[in-house]
N, C-alpha and C positions, 0 to 999 in steps of 0.2 A: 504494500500500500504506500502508495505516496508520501510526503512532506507537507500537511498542510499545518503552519504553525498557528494562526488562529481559528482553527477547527477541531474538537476532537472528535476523533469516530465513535461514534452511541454502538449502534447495532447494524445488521444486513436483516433484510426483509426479503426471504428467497415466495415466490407462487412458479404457478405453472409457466408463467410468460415471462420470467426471470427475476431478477433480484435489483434491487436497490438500497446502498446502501447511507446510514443514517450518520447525521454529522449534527452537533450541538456546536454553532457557529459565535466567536466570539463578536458584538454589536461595536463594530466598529469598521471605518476601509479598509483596514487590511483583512476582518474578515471579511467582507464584502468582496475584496478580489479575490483571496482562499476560493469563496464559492464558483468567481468565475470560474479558475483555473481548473478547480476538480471537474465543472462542467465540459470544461472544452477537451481538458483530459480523456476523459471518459465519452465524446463522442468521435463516432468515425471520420476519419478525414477523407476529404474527396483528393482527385488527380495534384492537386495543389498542395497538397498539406492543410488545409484549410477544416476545421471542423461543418461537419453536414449539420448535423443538428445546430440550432442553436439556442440560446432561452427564454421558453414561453414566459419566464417572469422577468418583468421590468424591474426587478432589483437587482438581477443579474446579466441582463444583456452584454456580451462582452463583444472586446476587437480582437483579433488573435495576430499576435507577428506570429508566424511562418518560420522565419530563420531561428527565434529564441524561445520558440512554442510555449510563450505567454502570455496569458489570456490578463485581460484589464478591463476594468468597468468602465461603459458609454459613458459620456456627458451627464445623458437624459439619465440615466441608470442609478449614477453620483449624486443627483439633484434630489429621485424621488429618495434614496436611503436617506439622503440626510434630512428633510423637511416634513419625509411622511412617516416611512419606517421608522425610524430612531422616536418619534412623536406619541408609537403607539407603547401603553402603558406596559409591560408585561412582567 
């Protein structure tokens, strides 16, 4: 398993259509690109290097460089963690 230092790994959730695994994210950008990076990590890359999937959630939408296959949070992505995310009580 990877290096993600403001992440730690909870659990794996394996079903029939495979497994996903759980991460207790620390509330801050760095963990906020953590989540990119394991994103982009973990999806396939097309002809390019480039991740095919990308993130249906706007807390995480990332850019990916290619040559240093790491993954960074959008603009729009940085705006909503910090003004909405970070906002909610938890």
């Amino acid at each position: 398993m990877a290096n993600y230092p403001k992440c730690t790994y909870n659990t794996t959730i394996v079903t029939d259509e495979g497994s996903i695994d759980i991460y207790d994210v620390e509330d801050s950008p760095e963990g906020q690109q953590n989540v990119c990076q394991i994103l982009a990590d973990a999806s396939p890359k097309n002809d390019a290097g480039r991740p095919v999937l990308r993130s249906p959630w706007c807390l995480s939408t990332f850019n990916y460089n290619t040559e240093t296959k790491v993954a960074t949070p959008t603009d729009s992505a940085r705006r909503f963690w910090g003004s909405v995310y970070t906002a909610i009580p938890k």
